[in-house]
FIDRENVO-520892 format. One line per field, with one value per residue (C-alpha): residue number from 0; residue in three letters; x, y, z. Coordinates in steps of 0.2 Angstrom, whole numbers, plus 5000, padded with zeros to 4 digits. Each point is the difference from the previous one (the first is absolute). Last residue first. Example, Ala and Ser with C-alpha at 12.3 -4.5 7.8 and 13.67 -1.06 7.14 Angstrom:
! FIDRENVO-520892
num: [1 / 0]
residuo: [SER / ALA]
x: [5068 / 4994]
y: [4995 / 4983]
z: [5036 / 5003]
This chain:
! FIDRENVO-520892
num: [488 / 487 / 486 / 485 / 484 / 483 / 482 / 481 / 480 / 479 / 478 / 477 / 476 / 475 / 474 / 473 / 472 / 471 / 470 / 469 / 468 / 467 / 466 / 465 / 464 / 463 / 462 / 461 / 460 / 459 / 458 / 457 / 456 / 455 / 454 / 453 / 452 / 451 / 450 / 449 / 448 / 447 / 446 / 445 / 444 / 443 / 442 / 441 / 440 / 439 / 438 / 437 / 436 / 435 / 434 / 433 / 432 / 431 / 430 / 429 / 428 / 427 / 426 / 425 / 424 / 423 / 422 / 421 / 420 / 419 / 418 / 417 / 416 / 415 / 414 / 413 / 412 / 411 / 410 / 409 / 408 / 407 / 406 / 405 / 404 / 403 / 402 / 401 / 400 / 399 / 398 / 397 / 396 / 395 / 394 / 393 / 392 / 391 / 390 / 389 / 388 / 387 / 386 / 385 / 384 / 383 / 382 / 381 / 380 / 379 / 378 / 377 / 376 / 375 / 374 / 373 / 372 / 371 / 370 / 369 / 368 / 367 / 366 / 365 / 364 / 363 / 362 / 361 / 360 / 359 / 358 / 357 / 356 / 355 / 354 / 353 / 352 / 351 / 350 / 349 / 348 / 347 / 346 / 345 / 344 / 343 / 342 / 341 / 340 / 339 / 338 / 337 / 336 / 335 / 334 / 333 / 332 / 331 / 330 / 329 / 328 / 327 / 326 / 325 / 324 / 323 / 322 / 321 / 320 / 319 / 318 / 317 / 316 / 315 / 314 / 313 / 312 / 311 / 310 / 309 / 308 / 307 / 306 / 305 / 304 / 303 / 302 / 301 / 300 / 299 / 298 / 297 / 296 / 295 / 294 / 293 / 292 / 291 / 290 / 289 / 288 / 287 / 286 / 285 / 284 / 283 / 282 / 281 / 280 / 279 / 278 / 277 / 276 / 275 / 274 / 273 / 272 / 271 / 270 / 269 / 268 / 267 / 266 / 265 / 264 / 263 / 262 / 261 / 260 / 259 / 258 / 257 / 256 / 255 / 254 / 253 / 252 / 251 / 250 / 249 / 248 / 247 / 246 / 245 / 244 / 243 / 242 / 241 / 240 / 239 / 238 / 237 / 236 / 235 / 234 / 233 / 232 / 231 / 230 / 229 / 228 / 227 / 226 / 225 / 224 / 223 / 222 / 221 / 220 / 219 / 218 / 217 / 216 / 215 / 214 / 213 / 212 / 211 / 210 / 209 / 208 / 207 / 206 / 205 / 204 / 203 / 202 / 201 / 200 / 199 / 198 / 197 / 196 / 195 / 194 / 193 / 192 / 191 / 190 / 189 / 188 / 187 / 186 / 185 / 184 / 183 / 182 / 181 / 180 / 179 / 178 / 177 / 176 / 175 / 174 / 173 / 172 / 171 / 170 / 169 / 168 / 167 / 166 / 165 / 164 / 163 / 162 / 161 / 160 / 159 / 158 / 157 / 156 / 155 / 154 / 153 / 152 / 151 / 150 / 149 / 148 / 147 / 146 / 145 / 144 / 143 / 142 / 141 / 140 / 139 / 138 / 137 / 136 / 135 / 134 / 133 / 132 / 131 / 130 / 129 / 128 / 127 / 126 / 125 / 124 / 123 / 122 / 121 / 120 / 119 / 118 / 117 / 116 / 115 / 114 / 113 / 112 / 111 / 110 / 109 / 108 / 107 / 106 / 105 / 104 / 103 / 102 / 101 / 100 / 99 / 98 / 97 / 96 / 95 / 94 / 93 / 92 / 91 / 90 / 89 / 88 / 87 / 86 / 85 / 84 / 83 / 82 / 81 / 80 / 79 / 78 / 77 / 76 / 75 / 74 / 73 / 72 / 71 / 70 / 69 / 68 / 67 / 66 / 65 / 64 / 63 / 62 / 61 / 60 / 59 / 58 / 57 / 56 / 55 / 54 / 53 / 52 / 51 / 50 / 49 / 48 / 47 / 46 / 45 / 44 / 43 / 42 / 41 / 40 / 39 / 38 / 37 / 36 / 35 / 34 / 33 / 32 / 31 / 30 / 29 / 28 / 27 / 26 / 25 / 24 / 23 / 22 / 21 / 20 / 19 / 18 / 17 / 16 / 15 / 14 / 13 / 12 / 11 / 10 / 9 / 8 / 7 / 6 / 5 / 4 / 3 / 2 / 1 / 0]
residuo: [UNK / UNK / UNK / UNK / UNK / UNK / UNK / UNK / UNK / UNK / UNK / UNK / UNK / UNK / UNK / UNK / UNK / UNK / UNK / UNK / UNK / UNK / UNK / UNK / UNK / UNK / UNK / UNK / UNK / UNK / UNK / UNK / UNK / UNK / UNK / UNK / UNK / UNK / UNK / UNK / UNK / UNK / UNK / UNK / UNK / UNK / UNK / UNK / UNK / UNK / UNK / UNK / UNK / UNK / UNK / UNK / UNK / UNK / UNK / UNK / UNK / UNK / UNK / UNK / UNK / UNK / UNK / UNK / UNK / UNK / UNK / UNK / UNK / UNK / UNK / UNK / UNK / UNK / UNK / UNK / UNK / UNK / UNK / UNK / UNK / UNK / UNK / UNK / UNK / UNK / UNK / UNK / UNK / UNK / UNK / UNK / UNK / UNK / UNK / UNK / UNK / UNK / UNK / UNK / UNK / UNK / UNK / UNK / UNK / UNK / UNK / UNK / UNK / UNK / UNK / UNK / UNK / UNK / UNK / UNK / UNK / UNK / UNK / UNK / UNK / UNK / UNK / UNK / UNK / UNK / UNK / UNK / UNK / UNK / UNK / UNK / UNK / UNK / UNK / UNK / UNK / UNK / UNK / UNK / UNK / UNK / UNK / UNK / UNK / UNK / UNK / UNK / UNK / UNK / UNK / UNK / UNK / UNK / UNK / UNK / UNK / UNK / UNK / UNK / UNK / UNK / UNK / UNK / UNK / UNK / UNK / UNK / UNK / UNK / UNK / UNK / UNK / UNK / UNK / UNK / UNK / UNK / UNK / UNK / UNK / UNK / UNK / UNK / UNK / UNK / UNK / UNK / UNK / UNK / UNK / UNK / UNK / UNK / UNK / UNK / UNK / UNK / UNK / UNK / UNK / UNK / UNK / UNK / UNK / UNK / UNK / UNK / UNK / UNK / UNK / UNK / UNK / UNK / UNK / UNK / UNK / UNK / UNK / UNK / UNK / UNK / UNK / UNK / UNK / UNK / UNK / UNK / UNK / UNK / UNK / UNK / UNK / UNK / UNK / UNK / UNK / UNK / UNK / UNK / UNK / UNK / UNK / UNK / UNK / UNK / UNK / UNK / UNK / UNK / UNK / UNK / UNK / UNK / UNK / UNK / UNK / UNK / UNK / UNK / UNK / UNK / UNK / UNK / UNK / UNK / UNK / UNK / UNK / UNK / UNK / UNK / UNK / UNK / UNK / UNK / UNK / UNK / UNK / UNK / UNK / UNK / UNK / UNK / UNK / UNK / UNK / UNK / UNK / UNK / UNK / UNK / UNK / UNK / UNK / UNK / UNK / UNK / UNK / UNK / UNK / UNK / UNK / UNK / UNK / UNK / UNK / UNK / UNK / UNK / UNK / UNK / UNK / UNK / UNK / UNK / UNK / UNK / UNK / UNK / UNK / UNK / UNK / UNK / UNK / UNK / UNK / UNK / UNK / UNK / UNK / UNK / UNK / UNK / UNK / UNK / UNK / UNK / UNK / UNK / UNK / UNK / UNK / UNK / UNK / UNK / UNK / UNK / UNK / UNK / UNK / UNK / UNK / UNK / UNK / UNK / UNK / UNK / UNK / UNK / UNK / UNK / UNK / UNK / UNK / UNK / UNK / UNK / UNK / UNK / UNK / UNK / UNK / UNK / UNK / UNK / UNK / UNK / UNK / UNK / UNK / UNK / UNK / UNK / UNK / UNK / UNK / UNK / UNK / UNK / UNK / UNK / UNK / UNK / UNK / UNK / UNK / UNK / UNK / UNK / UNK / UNK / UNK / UNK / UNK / UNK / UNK / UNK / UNK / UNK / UNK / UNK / UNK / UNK / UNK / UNK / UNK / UNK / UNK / UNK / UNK / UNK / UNK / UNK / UNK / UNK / UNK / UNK / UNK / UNK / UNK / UNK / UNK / UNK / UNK / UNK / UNK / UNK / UNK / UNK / UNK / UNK / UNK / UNK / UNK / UNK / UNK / UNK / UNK / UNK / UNK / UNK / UNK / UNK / UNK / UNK / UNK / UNK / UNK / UNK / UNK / UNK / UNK / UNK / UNK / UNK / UNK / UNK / UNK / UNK / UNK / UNK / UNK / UNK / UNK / UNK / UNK / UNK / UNK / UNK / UNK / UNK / UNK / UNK / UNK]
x: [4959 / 4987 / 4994 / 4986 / 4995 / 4983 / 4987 / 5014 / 4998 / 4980 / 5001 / 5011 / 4986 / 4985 / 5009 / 5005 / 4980 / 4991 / 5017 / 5003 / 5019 / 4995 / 4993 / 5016 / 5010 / 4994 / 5013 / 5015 / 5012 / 5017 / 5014 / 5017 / 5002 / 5000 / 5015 / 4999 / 4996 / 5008 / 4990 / 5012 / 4985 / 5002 / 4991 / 4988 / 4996 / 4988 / 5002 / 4983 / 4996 / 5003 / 4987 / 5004 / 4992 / 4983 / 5003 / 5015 / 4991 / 4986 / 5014 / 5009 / 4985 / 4993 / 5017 / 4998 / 4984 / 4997 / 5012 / 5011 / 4985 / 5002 / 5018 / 5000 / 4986 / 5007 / 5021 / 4989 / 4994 / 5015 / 5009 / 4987 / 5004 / 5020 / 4998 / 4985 / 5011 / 5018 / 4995 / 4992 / 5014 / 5013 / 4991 / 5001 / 5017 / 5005 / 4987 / 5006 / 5020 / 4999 / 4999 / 5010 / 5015 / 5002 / 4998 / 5013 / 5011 / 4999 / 5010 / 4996 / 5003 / 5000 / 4981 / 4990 / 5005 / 4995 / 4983 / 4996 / 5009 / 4991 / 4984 / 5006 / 5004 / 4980 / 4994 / 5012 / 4992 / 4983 / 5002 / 5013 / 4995 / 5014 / 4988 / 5011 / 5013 / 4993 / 4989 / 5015 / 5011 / 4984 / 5001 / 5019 / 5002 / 4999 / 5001 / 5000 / 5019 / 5004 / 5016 / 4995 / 4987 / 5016 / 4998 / 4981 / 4998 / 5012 / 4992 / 4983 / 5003 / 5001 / 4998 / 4983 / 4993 / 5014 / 4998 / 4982 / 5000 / 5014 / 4991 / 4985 / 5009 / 5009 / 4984 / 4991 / 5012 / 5006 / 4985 / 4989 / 5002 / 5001 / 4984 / 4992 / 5009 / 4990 / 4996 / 4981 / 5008 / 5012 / 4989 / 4987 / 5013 / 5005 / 4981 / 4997 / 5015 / 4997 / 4982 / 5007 / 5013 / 4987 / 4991 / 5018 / 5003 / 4982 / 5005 / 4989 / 4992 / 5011 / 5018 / 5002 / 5007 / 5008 / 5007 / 5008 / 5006 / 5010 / 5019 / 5005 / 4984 / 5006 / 5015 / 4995 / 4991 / 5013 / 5012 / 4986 / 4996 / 5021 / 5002 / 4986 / 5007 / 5016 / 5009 / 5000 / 4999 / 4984 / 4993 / 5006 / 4987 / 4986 / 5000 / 5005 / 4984 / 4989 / 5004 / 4999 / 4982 / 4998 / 5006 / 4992 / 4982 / 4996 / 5004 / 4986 / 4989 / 5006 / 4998 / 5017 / 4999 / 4998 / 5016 / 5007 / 4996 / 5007 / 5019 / 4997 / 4996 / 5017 / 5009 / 4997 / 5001 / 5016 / 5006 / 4993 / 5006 / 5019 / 4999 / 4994 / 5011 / 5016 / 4995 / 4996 / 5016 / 5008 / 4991 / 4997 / 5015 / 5013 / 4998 / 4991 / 5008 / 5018 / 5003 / 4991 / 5013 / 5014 / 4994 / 4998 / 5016 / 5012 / 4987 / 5001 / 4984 / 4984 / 4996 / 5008 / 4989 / 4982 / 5007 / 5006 / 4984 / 4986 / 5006 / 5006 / 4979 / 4992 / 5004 / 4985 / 4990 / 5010 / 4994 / 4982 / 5000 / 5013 / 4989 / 4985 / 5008 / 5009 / 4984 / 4991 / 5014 / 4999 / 4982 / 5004 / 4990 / 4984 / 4983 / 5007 / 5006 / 4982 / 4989 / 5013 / 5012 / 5013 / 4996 / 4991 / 5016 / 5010 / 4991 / 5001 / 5018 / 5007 / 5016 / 5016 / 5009 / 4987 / 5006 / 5018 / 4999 / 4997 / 5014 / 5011 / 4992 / 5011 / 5017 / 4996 / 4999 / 4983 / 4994 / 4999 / 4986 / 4999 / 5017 / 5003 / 4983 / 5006 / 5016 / 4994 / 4988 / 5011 / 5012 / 4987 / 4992 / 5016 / 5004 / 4980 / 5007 / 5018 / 4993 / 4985 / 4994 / 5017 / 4997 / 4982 / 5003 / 5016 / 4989 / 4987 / 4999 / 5006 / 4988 / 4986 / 5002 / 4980 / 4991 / 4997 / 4981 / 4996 / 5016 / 5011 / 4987 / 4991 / 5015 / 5006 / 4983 / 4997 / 5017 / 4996 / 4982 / 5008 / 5014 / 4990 / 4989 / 5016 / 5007 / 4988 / 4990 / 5019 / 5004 / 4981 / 5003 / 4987 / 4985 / 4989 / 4996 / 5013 / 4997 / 4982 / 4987 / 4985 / 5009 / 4989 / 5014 / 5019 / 4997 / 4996 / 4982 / 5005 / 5017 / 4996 / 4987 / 5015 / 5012 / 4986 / 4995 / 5016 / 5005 / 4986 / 5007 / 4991 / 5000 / 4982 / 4992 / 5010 / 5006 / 4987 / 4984 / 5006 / 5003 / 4983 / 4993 / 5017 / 5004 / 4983 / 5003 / 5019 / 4992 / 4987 / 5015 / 5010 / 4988 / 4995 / 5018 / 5007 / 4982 / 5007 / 5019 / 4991 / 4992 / 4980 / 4993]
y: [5089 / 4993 / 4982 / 4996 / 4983 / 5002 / 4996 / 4983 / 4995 / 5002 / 4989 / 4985 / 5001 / 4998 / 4987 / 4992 / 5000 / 5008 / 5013 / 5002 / 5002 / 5014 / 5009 / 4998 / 5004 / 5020 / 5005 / 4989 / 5009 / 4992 / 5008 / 4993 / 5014 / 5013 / 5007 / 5011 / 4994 / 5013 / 5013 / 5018 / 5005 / 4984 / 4984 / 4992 / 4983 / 4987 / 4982 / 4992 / 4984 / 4983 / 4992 / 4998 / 4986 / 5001 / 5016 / 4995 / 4984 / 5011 / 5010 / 4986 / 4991 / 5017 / 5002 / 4984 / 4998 / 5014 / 5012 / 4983 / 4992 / 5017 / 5004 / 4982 / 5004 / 5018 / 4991 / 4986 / 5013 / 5011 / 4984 / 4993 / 5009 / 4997 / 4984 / 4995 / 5014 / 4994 / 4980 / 5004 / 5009 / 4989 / 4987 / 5013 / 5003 / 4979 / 4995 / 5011 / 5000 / 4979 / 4999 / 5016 / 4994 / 4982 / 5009 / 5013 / 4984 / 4995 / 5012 / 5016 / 5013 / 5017 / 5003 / 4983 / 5005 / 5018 / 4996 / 4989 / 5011 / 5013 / 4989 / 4996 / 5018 / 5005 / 4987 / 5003 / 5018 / 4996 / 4992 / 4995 / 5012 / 5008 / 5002 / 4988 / 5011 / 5017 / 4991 / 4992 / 5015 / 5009 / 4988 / 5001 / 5019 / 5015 / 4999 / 5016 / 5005 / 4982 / 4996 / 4991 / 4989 / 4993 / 4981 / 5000 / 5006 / 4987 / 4985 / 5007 / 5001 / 4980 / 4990 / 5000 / 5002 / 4990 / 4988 / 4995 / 5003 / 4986 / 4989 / 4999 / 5001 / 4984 / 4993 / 5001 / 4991 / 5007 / 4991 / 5004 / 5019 / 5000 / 4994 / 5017 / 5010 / 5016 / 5010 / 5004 / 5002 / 5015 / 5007 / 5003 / 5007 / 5012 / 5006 / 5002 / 5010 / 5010 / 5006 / 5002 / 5012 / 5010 / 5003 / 5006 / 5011 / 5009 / 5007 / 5011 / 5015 / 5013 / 4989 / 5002 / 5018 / 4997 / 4984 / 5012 / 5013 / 4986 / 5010 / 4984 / 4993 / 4998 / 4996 / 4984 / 4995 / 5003 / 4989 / 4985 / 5001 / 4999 / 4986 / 4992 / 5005 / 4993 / 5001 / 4992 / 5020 / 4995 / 4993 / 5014 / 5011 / 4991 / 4993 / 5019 / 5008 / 4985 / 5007 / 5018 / 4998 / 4990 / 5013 / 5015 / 4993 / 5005 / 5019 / 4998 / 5002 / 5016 / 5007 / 5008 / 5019 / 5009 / 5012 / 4994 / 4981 / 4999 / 5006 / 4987 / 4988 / 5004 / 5000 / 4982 / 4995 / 5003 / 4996 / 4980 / 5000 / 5006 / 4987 / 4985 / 5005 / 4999 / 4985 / 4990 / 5005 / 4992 / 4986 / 4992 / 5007 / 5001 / 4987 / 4989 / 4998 / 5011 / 4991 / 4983 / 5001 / 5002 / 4988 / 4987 / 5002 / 4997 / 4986 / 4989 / 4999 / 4992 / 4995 / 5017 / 5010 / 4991 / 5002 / 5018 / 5002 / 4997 / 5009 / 5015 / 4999 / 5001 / 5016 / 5008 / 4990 / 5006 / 5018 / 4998 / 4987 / 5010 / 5015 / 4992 / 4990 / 5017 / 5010 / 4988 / 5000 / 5020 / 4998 / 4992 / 4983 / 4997 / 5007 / 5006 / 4981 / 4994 / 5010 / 4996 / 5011 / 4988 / 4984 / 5005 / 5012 / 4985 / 4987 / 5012 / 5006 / 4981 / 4997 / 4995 / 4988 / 4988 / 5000 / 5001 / 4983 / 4989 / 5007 / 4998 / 4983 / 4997 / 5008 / 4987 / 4986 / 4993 / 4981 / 4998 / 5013 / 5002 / 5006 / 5009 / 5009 / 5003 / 5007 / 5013 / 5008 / 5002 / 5007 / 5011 / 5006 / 5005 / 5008 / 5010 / 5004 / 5008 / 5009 / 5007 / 4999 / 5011 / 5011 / 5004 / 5001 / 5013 / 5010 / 5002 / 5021 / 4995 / 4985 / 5011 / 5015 / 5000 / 4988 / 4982 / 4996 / 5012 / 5004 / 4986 / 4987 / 5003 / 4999 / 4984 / 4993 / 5007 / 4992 / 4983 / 5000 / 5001 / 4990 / 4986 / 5001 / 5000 / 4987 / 4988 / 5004 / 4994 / 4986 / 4994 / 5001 / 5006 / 4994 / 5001 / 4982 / 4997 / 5011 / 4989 / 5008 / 4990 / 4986 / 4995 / 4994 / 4997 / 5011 / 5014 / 5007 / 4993 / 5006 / 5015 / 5002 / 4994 / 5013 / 5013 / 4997 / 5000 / 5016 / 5011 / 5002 / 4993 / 5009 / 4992 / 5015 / 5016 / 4991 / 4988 / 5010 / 5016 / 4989 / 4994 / 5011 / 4999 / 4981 / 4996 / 5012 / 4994 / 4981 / 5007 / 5007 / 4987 / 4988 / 5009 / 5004 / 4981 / 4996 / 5011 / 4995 / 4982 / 5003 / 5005 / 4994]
z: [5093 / 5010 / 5005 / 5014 / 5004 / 5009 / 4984 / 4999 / 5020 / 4998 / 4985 / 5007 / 5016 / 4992 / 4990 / 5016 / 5006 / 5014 / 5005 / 5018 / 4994 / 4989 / 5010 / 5013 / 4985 / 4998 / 4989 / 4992 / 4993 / 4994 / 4999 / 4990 / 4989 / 5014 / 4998 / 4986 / 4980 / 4990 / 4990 / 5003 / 5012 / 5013 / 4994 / 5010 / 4999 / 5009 / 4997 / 4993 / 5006 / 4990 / 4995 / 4981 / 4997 / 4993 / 4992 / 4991 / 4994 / 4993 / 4991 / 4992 / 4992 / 4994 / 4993 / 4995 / 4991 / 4988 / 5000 / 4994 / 4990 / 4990 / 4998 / 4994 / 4986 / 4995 / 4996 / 4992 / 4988 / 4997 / 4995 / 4989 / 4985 / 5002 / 5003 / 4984 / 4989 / 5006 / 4997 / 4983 / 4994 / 5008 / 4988 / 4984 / 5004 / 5001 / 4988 / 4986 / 5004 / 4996 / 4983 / 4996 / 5011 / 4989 / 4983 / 5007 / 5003 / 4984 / 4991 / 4990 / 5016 / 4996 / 4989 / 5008 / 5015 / 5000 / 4995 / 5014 / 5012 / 4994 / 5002 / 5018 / 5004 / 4998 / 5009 / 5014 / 4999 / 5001 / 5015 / 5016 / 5015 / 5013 / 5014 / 5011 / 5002 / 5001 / 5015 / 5006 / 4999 / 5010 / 5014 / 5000 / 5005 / 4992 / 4980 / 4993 / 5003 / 4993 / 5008 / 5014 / 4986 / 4992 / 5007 / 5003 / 4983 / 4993 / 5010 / 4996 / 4981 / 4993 / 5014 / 5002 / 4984 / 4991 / 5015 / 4997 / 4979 / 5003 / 5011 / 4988 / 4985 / 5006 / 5005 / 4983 / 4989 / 4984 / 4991 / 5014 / 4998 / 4981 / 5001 / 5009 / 4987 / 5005 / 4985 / 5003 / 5018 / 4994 / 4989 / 5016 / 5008 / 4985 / 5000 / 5017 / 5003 / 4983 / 5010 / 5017 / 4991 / 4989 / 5016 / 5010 / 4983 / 5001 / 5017 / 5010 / 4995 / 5011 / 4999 / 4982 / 5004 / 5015 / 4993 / 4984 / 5013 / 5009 / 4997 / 4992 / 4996 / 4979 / 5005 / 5009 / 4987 / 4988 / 5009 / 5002 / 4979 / 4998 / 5010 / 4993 / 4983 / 5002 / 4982 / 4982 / 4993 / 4993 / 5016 / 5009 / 4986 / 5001 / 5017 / 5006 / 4989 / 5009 / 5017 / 4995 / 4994 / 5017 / 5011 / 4990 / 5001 / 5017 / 4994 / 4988 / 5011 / 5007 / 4985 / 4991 / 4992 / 5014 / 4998 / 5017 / 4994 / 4984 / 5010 / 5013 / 4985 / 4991 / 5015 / 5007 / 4984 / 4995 / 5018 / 4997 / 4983 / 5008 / 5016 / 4989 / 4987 / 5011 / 5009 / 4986 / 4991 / 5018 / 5000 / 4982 / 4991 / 5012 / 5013 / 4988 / 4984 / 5005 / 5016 / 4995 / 4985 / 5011 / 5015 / 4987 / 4990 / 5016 / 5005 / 4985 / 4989 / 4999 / 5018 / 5009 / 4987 / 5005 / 5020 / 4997 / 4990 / 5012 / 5016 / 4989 / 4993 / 5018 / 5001 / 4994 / 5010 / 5015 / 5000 / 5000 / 5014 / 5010 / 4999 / 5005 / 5015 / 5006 / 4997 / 5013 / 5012 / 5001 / 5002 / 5014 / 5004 / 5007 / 4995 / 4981 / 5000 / 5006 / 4988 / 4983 / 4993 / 5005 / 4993 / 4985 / 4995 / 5003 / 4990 / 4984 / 5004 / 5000 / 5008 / 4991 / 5003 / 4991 / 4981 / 5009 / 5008 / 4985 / 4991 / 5015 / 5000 / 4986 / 5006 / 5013 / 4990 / 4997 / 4998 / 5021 / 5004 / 5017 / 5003 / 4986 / 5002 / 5018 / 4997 / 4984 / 5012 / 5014 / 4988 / 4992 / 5014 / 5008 / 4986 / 5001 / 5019 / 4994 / 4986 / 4997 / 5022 / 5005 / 4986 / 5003 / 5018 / 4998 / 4986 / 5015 / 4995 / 4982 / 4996 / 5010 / 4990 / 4996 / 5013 / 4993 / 4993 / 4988 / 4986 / 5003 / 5007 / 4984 / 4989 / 5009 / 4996 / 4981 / 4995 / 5010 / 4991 / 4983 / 5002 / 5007 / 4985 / 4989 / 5007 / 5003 / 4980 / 4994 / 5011 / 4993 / 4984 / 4988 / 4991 / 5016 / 5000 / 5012 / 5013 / 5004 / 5010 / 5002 / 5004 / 5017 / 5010 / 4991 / 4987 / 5009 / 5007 / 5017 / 5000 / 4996 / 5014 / 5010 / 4996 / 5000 / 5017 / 5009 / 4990 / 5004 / 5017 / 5018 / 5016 / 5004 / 5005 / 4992 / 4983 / 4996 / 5010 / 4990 / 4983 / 4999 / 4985 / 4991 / 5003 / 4993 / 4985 / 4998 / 4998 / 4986 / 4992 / 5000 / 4994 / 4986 / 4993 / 5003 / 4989 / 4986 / 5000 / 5001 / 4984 / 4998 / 4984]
């Protein structure tokens, strides 16, 4: 008899076949990403809808099969935009950017973040809603890398903004867990001993020994397959399978040493395109990664709408999550970016901090710090009020989810349709007007050899006005006086 593990399987693939088949007409017509549609298809086949797929009778809990699918796809996500999608040396040729955008903008996220969650949800404290806030500081890559590798960003914005986004999406999941444990640490013990043990815990152990493997895997590698390669003894197909070998070799192994492995699996990715010989070389047949990454997207999404606490929403009350998933995705980013873009030396004017600010998507990785928040709660903090945090942190993320991927998704969309009915109809609308007023005659110019405009900027010539004059008609006469108005520069 078929278990709902089995049907999730079936109708996942069948939905990631459609998607497949019709993904040029999605992406490159409509300007749609996978996510919208797998977020509501599994919502449909969840428990809520149809209840075809069902977490729960799985046999294992569901904070458990969250996190480490999350994991998983994040992991293989910041190591794909690592090693493929950002240029090599990119977080040390824009390291100022990357800096600027990790630290300063992602606390300003978090302090935003944290204000309005305090605000609009009155049972939380505000080193509580901390909590909240940190599981969606960070932006997500998978929504991100859909964003701007799509038809329209490649058409209109700078590449250069469009590895920013990326980069910053990778790298800011992996920082996302100081955010976390400074609040979780700050609630369970005094402040002197929190900042030391989230010093040596999370500074220490999970960023910085992340850091340090990531960068020393990522060169071992790097060297060992470039040093296969020159005595033929590596496929090129089997160079597309080296990022995510690596990327599951770094879960393993940070995991064990309790340390950052997303971190680490973005690090080694950028090491391993360092000098970019490894893109040139995948680059000739296309990348096998980028497929594998549509496919995990549509996957994960699809999980996160099968899991979709859709009551939990009314019973925390539906407006406030409304107005705060509103102002979260508002408020939250563009403010800082808008703040700080002058000394962003990619960033060039406020139409592009906009763009960088709003596109700062909230997905798979909120998910993914809400169960470790989850988790961690119930290890530091044995009181009630942990209870209290974990019974609202599931609707509040997933709902700023939902809002995030529906906004997000559709904000390239609308962006097309308005730039549309405006080609469309007013600058028609403004150009017959033009031509139906402007009667004025011409001036004649001349300009002296260095370009300025001499003397006679105030002549008007009128030739032959006698025949004009004896004109049948007045627009007879308007239109011989315009084919005898002479202008020259």
């Amino acid at each position: 008899m078929a278990t709902s593990l089995d049907i999730g399987f079936l109708l996942i693939g069948a939905f990631s076949l459609i998607y497949i088949i019709t993904s040029n007409f999605i992406r490159d017509k409509l300007y749609l990403n996978e996510a919208l549609f797998a977020v509501m298809f599994g919502i449909i086949i969840g428990p809520h809808c149809l209840n075809l797929v069902n977490v729960d009778m799985w046999g294992i809990e569901e904070v458990v099969v969250t996190t480490e699918i999350t994991r998983v796809v994040i992991a293989i996500q910041v190591m794909i935009t690592g090693a493929v999608i950002i240029p090599g040396k990119f977080i040390y040729t824009h390291y100022r950017s990357m800096i600027i955008m990790l630290i300063p903008v992602m606390l300003g996220m978090w302090f935003v973040s944290g204000l309005l969650v305090y605000l609009m949800i009155p049972s939380l404290d505000y080193i509580q809603a901390l909590i909240v806030a940190s599981c969606f500081t960070p932006t997500d890559p998978v929504l991100s890398s859909s964003i701007v590798q799509g038809c329209y960003a490649e058409k209109n914005v700078r590449r250069e903004i469009r590895y920013l986004i990326a980069a910053e999406s990778a790298g800011n999941d992996g920082l996302g867990y100081p955010f976390l444990f400074i609040a979780i640490y700050w609630m369970q013990m005094p402040v002197g001993d929190a900042l030391r043990s989230w010093f040596l815990n999370i500074m220490l152990q999970e960023i910085a020994l992340s850091i340090v493997l990531g960068v020393l895997v990522g060169w071992i590698v790097r060297i060992l397959i470039k040093w296969c390669d020159k005595r033929y003894m590596v496929e090129l197909e089997a160079l597309h399978l080296c990022p995510l070998i690596l990327a599951f070799i770094l879960m393993g192994s940070l995991a064990w040493m309790k340390s950052d492995d997303l971190l680490a699996c973005f690090m080694a990715g950028c090491i391993l395109s360092w000098d970019e010989w490894f893109q040139d070389e995948t680059a000739s047949r296309g990348s096998f990664l980028l497929v594998l990454d549509s496919l995990l997207s549509i996957g994960v999404f699809t999980y996160i709408g099968v899991t979709m606490p859709l009551s939990m929403f009314v019973e925390l009350s539906l407006w406030r999550l409304t107005v705060l998933a509103l102002l979260v995705l508002i408020l939250r980013r563009i403010p800082t970016v808008l703040c700080l873009y002058k000394c962003d030396p990619i960033i060039k004017n406020w139409r592009e901090a906009l763009f960088t600010g709003w596109f700062g998507p909230v997905g798979v990785g909120a998910i993914f710090y809400s169960a470790i928040a989850t988790e961690g709660m119930s290890t530091f903090i044995m009181t009630d009020d942990s209870k209290s945090i974990a019974s609202i942190l599931k609707p509040i993320v997933y709902f700023i989810v939902l809002s995030s991927v529906i906004i997000h998704g559709l904000s390239i969309p609308i962006v097309v349709v308005a730039q549309s009915i405006y080609h469309c109809i007013i600058i028609p609308t403004t150009t017959d007007i033009e031509k139906t007023t402007d009667k004025r005659p011409a001036i004649a110019f001349t300009r002296t050899t260095t370009g300025n405009i001499s003397e006679a900027t105030t002549a008007v010539l009128f030739n032959e006005v006698d025949n004009n004059r004896q004109s049948s008609s007045p627009l007879d006469q308007q239109t011989k006086i315009k084919n005898n108005i002479v202008v020259s520069e």
